[in-house]
Phi, psi and omega in degrees: 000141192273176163302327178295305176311320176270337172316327184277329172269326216258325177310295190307304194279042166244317170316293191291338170312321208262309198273345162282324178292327166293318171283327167303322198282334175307322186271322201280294190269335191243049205261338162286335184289289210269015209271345148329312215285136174291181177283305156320304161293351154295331216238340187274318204282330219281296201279356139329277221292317200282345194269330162297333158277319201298331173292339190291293188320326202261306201294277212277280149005267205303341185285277193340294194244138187239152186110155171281327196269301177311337182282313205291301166338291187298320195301302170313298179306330180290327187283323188281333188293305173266004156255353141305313172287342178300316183283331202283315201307272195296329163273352200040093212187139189314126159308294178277028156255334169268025175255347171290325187285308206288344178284319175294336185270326178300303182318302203313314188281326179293301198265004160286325172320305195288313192281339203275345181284311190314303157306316214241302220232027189253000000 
């Protein structure tokens, strides 16, 4: 299967990975940082923040940089990075509380990703 194709599959379900994990961190972990922000706009900066990186991650990234472990380093690092700030913009919400949320929201996708590829997509 080529990249556009597990890209076309693999885009939604990061969205809801991703944009579930944001609705966790509001209530759960962040309830003072975020309690301005609705559950919508939390689900708008989630799906903003992953549809401006992910191509970036899949596409753009991987030329640049070759190894598995330096591309996953930058490719992560690059993702947390503008979607914090991205969360900091659009939730107004503290830099280092959307780059903890954006950490948290990444981990949450990288690893259901890593088993859900193992299951869906191998």
């Amino acid at each position: 299967m080529n990249a556009s194709v597990r890209f076309l599959i693999v885009l939604p379900m990061d969205l809801a990975i991703e944009c579930a994990a944001l609705i966790a961190c509001k209530y759960f972990l962040f309830k003072k940082s975020c309690q301005t922000a609705s559950v919508l706009s939390v689900v708008v900066a989630g799906v903003i923040a992953t549809s401006l990186t992910l191509p970036y991650v899949w596409f753009i990234i991987p030329f640049f940089i070759r190894g598995r472990i330096p591309y996953l380093v930058v490719s992560e690092a690059f993702a947390v990075l503008v979607e914090g700030l991205l969360y900091c913009f659009i939730l107004k919400i503290k830099l280092r509380v959307g780059l903890l949320v954006s950490l948290l929201a990444n981990a949450a996708s990288f690893i259901a990703l890593y088993f859900l590829d193992f299951l869906l997509l191998a």
